[in-house]
N, C-alpha and C positions, 0 to 999 in steps of 0.2 A: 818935109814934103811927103816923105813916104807914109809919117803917121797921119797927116789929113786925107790920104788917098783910102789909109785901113779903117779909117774912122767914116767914110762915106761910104766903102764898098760893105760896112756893117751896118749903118742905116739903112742902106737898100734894102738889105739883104732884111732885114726886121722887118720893114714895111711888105715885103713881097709876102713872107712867111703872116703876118696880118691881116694883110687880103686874099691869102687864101683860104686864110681860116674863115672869114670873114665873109666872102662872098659865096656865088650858089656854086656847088659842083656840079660838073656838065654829066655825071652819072649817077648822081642822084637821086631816088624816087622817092615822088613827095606821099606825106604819110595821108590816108584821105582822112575827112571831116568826119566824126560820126552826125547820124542825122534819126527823129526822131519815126518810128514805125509808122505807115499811115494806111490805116487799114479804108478800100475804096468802098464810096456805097454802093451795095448792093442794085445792080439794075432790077429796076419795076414792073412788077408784070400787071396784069389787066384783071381786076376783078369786076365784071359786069353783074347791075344791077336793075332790072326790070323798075322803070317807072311807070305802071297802068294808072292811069286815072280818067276824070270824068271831064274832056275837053272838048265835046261838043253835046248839042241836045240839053235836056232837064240836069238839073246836077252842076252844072259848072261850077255854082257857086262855092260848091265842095272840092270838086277835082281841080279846077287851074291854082288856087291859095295850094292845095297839097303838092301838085309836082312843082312849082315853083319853088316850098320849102323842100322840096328831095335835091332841088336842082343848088340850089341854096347848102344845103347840109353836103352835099357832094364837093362845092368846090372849098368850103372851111375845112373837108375834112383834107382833100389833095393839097389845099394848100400849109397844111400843118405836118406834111411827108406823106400821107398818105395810111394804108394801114400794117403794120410790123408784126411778121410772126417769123421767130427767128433769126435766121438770116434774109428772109425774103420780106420783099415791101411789096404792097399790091395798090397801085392807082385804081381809083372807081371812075370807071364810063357807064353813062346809063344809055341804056334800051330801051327808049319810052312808045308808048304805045297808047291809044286813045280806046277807052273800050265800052264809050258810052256809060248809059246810066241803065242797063237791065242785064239780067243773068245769063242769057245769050250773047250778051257781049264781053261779060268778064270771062265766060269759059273760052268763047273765038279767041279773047287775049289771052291768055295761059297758057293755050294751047300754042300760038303763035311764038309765043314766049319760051316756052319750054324746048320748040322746034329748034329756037335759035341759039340752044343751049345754056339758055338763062335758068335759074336755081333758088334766085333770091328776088323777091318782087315785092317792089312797094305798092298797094293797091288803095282805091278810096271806093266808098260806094257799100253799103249793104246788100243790096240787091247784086251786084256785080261781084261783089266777092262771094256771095253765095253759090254762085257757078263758078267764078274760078276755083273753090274750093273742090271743085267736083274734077279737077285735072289735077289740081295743086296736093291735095293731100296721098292721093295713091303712088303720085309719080314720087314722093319724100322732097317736094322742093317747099321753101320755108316763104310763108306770106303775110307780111306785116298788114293789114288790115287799116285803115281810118275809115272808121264808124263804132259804133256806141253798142250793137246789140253782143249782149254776154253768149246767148246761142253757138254765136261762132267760134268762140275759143276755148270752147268746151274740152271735156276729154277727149271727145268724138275727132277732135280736128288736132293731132298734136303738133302738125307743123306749121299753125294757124296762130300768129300773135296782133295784138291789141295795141295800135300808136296810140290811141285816146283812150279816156275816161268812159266807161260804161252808164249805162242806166241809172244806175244802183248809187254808182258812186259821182256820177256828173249830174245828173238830172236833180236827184229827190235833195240833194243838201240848199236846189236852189226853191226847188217846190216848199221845201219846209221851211223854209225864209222868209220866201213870201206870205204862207199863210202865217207864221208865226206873228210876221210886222201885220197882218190882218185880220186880227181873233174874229171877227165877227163874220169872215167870208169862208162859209164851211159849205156851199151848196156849190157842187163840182159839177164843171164841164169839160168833159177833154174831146180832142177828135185829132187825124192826122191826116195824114193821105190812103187811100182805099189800093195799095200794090203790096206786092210781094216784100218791100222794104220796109213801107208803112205798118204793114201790120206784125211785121217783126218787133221791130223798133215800138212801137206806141204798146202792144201786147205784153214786153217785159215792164214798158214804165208804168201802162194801166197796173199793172199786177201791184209794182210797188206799191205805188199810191197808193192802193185801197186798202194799206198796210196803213194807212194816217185814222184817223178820226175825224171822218165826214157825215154832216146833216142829209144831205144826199148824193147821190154818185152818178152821173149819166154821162155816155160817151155816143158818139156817132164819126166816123170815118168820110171823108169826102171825096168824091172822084178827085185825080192827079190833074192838074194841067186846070182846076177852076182858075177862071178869072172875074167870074159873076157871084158872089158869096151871099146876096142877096136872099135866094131862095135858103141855102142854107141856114143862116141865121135866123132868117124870120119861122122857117119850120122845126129848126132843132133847139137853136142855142135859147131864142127867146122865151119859147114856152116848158123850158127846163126851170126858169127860175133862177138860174146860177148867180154865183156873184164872186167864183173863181174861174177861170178860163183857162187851160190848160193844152198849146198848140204845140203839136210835137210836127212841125209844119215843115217844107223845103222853103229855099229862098225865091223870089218871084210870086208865092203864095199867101207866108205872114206878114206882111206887109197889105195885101189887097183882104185878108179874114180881117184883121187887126181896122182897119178902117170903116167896114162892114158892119161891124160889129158895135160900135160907137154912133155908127150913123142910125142906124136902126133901137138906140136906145140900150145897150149894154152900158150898165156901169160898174163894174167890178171890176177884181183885179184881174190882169193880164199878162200869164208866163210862158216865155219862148225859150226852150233849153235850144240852143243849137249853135252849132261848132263854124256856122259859115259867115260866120260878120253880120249884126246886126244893123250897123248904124243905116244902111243905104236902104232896108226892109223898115225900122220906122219913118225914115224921108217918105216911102212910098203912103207910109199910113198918115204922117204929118199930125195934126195934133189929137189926132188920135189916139195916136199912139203913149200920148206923155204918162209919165209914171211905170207905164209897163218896165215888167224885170225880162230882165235876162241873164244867161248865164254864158260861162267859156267866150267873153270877149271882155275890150278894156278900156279904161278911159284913159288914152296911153300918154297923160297929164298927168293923171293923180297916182294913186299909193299903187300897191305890189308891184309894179316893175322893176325888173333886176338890170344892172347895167347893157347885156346882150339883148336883153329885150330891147330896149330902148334902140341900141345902136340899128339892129337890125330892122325896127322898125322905118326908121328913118331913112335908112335905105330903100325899103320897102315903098313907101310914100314919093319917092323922090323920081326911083323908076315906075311905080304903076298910078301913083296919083290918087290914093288911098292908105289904109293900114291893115299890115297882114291881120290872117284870120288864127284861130285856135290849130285849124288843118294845116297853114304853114306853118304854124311855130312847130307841134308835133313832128312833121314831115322833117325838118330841120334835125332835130330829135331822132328820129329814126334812122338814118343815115348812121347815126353814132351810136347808135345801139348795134347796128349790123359792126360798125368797127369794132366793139368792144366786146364782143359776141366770137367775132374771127379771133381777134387777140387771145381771149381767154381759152379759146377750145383748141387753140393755135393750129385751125383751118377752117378751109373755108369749105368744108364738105358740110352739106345742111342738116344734116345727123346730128355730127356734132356741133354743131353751133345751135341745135334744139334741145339739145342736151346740158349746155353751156345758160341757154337764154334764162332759168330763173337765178341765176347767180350775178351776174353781169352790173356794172356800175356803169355811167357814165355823166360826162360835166353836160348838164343840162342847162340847155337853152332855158328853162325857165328858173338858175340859179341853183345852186347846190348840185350835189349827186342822184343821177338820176336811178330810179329804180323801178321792177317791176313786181306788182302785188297778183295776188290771188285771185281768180274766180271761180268761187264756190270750194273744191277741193283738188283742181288745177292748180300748182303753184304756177306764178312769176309768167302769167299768161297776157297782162294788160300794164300800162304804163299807169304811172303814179304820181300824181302832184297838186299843190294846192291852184284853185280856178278861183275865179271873180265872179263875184255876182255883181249883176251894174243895173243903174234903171235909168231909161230914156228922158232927158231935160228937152221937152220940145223948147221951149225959148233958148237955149243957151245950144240949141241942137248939135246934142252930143248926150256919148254915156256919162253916166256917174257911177265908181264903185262905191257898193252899198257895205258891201262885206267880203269877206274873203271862205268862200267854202271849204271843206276837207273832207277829204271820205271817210268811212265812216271808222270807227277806232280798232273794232272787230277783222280788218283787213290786215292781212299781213304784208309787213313792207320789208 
């Protein structure tokens, strides 16, 4: 008996010493987990960005396509984080503002703008940006421009840059296309509109042009706001003889010249460089119009579109019931220029982001890396890329690209 008692009070005794090995101690401290560092993002601060354009009056055709694409380029950019310098991230809200189509009204906006401690402004308009330049470049605040005239971005203006293609480089690659596909139409006619912008604008591309080899050269300018072309035609264009027609025109205009023109007996060729969508300006001129070229728009079926073009078009069409213009694709464009501009000068003071701007890369909306080229002995003043030439299919009514332009080889990119 005694040894079955010593042999159980020894298995207890094992099993106790077991479990205590075995289970938790009641003073125990558990050892903690390691866990991996996480560093928190950086809260967002506000980088405001002036959108001026042309949303009501003459010009719309230009200004609503342009703050659309700013509006458009602003939220691809926030929603891709926004812009990174450092440790800090800066969200774009825009400050838009409507400042008409004349020089009094871009400087009222600039000035407006600058009150509100805006620095950085997207503007559309030559003539409007020719006054805001007159608040914008003293006070060092940086003005992205959409319009074509080289004037602006001169030396004279260093905190003055170029969303589009210039004169030089957007205009004459489609002018010499056309006459090239036309050897026999050497007798020139150009005219544009009789304003402050008009004669900006038409004054540099006349100048090019008569850099071509012409049988003859005649221009004449027409009051703004015609809608009767009649008189004009039969007093200028007709008894010029032309048999090239050259309209450096606004929209709501070439479309009513362009039909004018045909109905009164022109038969030559007919070329509209311009950035504001041409298709709804030959609807106006209707068969009229068929064969004429144009330039900086697309037959957005056929060749050079890059995937983002595409997508955003269709976007585009879907909300306004049309396809964007030259002015929102750049506008799109420009937004990302301004990010890539902050990045690299890593601020957002407009000195250095002026100083930053000929160096600057970004993924452009028209494919590849975008860059900015030269005007005249301005570095990195204007934006750079290959354009469309298209010519109007009245039966099929739509563009056709004809070819694909480039500027010229001499520019620095």
């Amino acid at each position: 008996m005694k040894t079955r008692i010593s042999i159980a009070l020894a298995v207890l005794t094992v099993m106790a010493l077991v479990a205590t090995a075995c289970g938790p101690s009641p003073t125990a401290t558990p050892v903690p987990t390691a866990t991996a560092a996480v560093t928190p993002t950086p809260a967002a601060e506000t980088l405001i960005i002036g959108n001026a354009s042309i949303l009501s009056g003459p010009g719309t055709g230009f200004g609503i396509p342009q703050s659309r694409g700013v509006e458009k380029g602003t939220e691809l950019v926030n929603a891709a984080g926004g812009i990174k310098v450092g440790s800090k991230r800066y969200m774009i809200k825009l400050n838009t503002y409507d400042w008409g189509y004349t020089a009094d009204g871009g400087r009222a906006g600039a000035e407006k703008l600058l009150n509100d401690g805006v620095k950085i402004i997207i503007g559309c308009g030559t003539g409007t940006s020719v006054g805001a330049q007159q608040v914008t470049e003293p006070n060092k605040a940086l003005l992205f421009y959409g319009g074509t005239a080289d004037s602006l971005v001169d030396k004279a203006h260093p905190y003055t840059f170029r969303i589009l293609m210039g004169t030089r480089d957007g205009y004459m690659p489609t002018v010499t296309y056309a006459r090239d596909q036309n050897p026999g139409n050497r007798k020139y006619f150009g005219t544009s509109y009789n304003d402050a912008t008009g004669k900006i604008v038409y004054g540099q591309t006349e100048q090019a042009v008569k850099a071509l080899s012409w049988e003859t050269f005649e221009s004449k300018l027409y009051e703004p706001g015609t809608t009767d072309f009649a008189p004009f035609v039969t007093g200028y264009l007709m008894p010029s003889g032309a048999n090239f027609l050259l309209m450096v025109s606004r929209t709501g205009e070439a479309g009513l010249l362009m039909k004018a023109a045909r109905q009164y007996g022109y038969k030559g060729i007919i070329v509209w460089p311009s950035a504001a969508g041409g298709l709804p300006e030959f609807q106006i001129a209707g068969q009229a119009a068929d064969g004429a070229i144009l330039t900086q728009d697309w037959d957005w079926s056929g060749p050079y579109i890059g995937d983002e073009m595409k997508k955003l078009a269709v976007e585009y069409n879907t909300q306004y019931g049309s396809y964007p213009t030259m002015l929102f694709l750049n506008a799109v464009d420009a937004v990302r220029m301004i990010k890539a501009a902050v990045e690299l000068s890593g601020s957002t003071d407009a000195t250095a982001m002026r100083d930053a701007m000929p160096r600057i890369e970004w993924d452009s909306v028209f494919g590849g890396k975008g860059k900015l080229a030269s005007v005249g002995d301005r570095p990195g003043a204007t934006v750079v890329h290959l354009m469309p030439v298209a010519k109007y299919d009245y039966a099929a009514n739509k563009l056709v690209n004809v070819a694909q332009a480039i500027p010229p080889d001499k520019w620095t990119k």
